[in-house]
KETOR-676540 format. One record per residue (C-alpha): x, y, z. Coordinates in pm, 1 decimal. Layout:
BEGIN
       px       py       pz
        X        Y        Z
...
***
This chain:
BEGIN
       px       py       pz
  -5259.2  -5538.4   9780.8
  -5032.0  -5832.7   9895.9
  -4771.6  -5975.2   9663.3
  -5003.3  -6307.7   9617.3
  -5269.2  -6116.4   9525.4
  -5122.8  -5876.2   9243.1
  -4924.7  -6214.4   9068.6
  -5273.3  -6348.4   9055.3
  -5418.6  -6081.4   8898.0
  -5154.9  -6043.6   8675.6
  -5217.8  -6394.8   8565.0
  -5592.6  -6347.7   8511.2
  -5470.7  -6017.6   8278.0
  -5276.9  -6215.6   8103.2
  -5523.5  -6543.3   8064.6
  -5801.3  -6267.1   7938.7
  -5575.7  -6124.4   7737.0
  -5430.5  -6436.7   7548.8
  -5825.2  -6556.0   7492.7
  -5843.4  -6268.0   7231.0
  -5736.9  -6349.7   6875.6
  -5585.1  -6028.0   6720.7
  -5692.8  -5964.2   6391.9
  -5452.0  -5764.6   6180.7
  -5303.2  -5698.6   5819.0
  -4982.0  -5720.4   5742.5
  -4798.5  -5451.4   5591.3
  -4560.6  -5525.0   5287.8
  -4273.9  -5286.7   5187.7
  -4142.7  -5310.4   4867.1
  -3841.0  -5461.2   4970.1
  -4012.5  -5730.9   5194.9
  -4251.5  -5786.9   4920.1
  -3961.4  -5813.2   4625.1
  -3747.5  -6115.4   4896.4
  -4107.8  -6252.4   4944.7
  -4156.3  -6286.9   4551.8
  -3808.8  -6416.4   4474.8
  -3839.0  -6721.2   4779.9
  -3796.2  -6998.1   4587.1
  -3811.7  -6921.7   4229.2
  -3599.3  -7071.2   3939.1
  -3414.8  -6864.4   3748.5
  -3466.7  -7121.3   3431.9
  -3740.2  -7393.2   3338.7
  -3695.3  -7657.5   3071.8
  -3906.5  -7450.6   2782.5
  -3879.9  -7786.8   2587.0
  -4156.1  -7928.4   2842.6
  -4411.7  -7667.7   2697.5
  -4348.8  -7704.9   2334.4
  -4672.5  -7782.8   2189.6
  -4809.3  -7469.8   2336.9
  -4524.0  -7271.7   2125.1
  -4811.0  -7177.9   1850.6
  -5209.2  -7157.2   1947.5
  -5319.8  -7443.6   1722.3
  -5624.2  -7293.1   1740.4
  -5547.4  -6883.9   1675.5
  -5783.1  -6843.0   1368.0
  -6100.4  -6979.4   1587.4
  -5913.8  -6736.0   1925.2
  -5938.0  -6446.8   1683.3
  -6251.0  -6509.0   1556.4
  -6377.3  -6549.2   1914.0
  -6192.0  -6228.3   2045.0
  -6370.0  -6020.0   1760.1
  -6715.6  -6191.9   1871.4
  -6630.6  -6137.8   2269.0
  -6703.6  -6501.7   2343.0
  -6376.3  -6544.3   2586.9
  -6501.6  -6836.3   2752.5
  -6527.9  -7236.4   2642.8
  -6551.6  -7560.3   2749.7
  -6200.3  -7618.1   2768.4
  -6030.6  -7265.9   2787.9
  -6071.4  -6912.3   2863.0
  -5874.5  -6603.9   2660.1
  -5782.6  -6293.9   2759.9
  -5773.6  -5995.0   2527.0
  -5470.2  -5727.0   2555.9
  -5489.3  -5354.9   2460.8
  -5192.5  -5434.7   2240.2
  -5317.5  -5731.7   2058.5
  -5157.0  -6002.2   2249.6
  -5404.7  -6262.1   2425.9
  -5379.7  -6542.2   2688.7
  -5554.5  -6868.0   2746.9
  -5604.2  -7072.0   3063.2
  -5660.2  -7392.1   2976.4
  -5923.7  -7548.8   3254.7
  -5751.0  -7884.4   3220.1
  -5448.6  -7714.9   3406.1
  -5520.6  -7382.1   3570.5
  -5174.3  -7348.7   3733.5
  -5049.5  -7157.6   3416.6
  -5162.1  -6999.8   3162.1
  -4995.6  -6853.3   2793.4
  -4957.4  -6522.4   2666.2
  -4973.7  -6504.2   2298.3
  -4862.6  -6229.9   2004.4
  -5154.2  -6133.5   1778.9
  -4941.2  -6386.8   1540.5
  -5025.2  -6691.2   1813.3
  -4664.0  -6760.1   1877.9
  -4603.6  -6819.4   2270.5
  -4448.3  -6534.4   2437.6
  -4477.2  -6588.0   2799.7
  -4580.3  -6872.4   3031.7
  -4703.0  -6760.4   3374.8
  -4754.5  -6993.9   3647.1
  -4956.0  -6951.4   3989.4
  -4726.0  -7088.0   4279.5
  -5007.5  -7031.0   4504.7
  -5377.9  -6984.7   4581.2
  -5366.2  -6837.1   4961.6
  -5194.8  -6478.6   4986.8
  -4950.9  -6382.8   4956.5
  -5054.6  -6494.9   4574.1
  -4742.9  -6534.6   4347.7
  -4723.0  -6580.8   4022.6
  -4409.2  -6625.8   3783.5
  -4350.1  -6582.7   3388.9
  -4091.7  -6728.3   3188.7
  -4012.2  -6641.8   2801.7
  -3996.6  -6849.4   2497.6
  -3669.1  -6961.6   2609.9
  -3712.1  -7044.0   2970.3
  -3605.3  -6758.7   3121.0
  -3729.6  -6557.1   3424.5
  -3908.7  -6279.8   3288.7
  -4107.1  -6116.9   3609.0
  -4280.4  -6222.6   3900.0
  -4577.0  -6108.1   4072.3
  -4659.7  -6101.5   4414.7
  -5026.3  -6030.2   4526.6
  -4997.2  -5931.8   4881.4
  -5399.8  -5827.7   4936.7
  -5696.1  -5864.2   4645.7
  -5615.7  -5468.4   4563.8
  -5271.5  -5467.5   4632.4
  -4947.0  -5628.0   4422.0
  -4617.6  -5586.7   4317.7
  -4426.7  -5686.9   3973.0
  -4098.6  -5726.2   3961.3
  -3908.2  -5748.8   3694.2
  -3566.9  -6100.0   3672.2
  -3343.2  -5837.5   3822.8
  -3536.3  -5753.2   4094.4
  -3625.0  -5405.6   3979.9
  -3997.8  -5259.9   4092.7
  -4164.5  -5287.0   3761.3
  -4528.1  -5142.7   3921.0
  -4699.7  -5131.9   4240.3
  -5075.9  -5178.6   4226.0
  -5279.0  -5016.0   4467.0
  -5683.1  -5052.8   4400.6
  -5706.9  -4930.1   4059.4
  -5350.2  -4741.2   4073.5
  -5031.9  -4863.1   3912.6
  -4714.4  -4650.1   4056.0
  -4347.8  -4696.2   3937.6
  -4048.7  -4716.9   4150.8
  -4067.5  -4378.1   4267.0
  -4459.6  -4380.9   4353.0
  -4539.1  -4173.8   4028.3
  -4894.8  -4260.8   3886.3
  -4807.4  -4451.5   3599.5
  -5158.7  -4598.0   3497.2
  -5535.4  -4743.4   3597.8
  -5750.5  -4995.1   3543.6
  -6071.5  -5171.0   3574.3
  -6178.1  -5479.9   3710.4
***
C-alpha cells in the first residue's frame, strides 16, 4: 500500500470513527464529588430574608394532616421524618423547601441549585449557616457532605455507607 493510499484510509478511520457518539457515565469519587458540591456555594445567606417561614403558621392543620396521611395540597406538600421533624415544599417556589421540629420552628432551609445532574442541593440553619450539601451524581447515587467537607453518607441504590464504606443504613423509595 502506497503512502497516499494508507493517509486516506486513515482519514476515512477516523471520519467513521468521529460519526459515532460515545455514550458513557461518568464516574464520581468522593473527592471529585465533595469539590463538585462545594463549586460555588456560600458559606452564609441572609436568614432575615426567610423570616416568616421561622414558625409553620399552619403546624396544627400539618399535624393533623401528617396523622391523616394527606401530604399533599393545593399549595404545599409535607414530608414526614422518622424522628418527628417534617418539611414542606411550597409549589409557589419549589427551589427550596423547610425542615421543621415536631414544635414547627424552622430548622433547616434546603435549596435545589439545579435540576440537570449533577443535582445539588444546599441547607442552611436557623441562622444562615452552611449546614450540608448534597450532591446527586445519578438518580441512585449521592453524596452528603457535611460545612467542613467531611463525607456525611454515600448513597448507593437503597445503601447509605459512611466514610469508610461501612453500611450505615437503607431505605425505600
Amino acid at each position: 500500500m502506497n503512502k497516499l493510499s494508507k493517509i486516506l484510509l486513515l482519514c476515512l478511520i477516523c471520519f467513521i470513527a468521529g460519526a459515532f457518539t460515545l455514550k458513557t457515565g461518568i464516574t464520581y469519587t468522593v473527592d471529585n464529588a465533595r469539590v463538585l458540591a462545594f463549586e460555588g456555594i456560600k458559606p452564609h445567606i441572609n436568614i432575615q430574608e426567610y423570616k416568616t417561614f421561622f414558625f409553620d403558621k399552619n403546624s396544627i392543620q400539618n399535624k393533623n394532616a401528617i396523622i391523616k396521611n394527606k401530604l399533599k395540597f393545593r399549595d404545599r406538600e409535607i414530608q414526614i421524618f422518622s424522628d418527628g421533624k417534617y418539611s414542606l415544599l411550597f409549589k409557589e417556589n419549589t427551589t427550596r423547601y423547610f425542615i421543621y421540629n415536631k414544635s414547627g420552628k424552622l430548622e433547616i432551609i434546603v435549596f435545589y441549585i439545579n435540576n440537570k445532574y449533577p443535582k445539588k442541593s444546599v441547607a442552611y440553619d436557623i441562622y444562615g449557616n452552611l449546614s450540608s450539601i448534597a450532591i446527586s451524581v445519578k438518580k441512585d447515587e449521592q453524596f452528603v457532605f457535611d460545612e467542613n467537607k467531611k463525607l456525611l453518607a454515600h448513597w448507593i441504590g437503597k445503601n447509605c455507607y459512611n466514610e469508610q464504606g461501612e453500611l450505615i443504613m437503607t431505605r425505600e423509595y
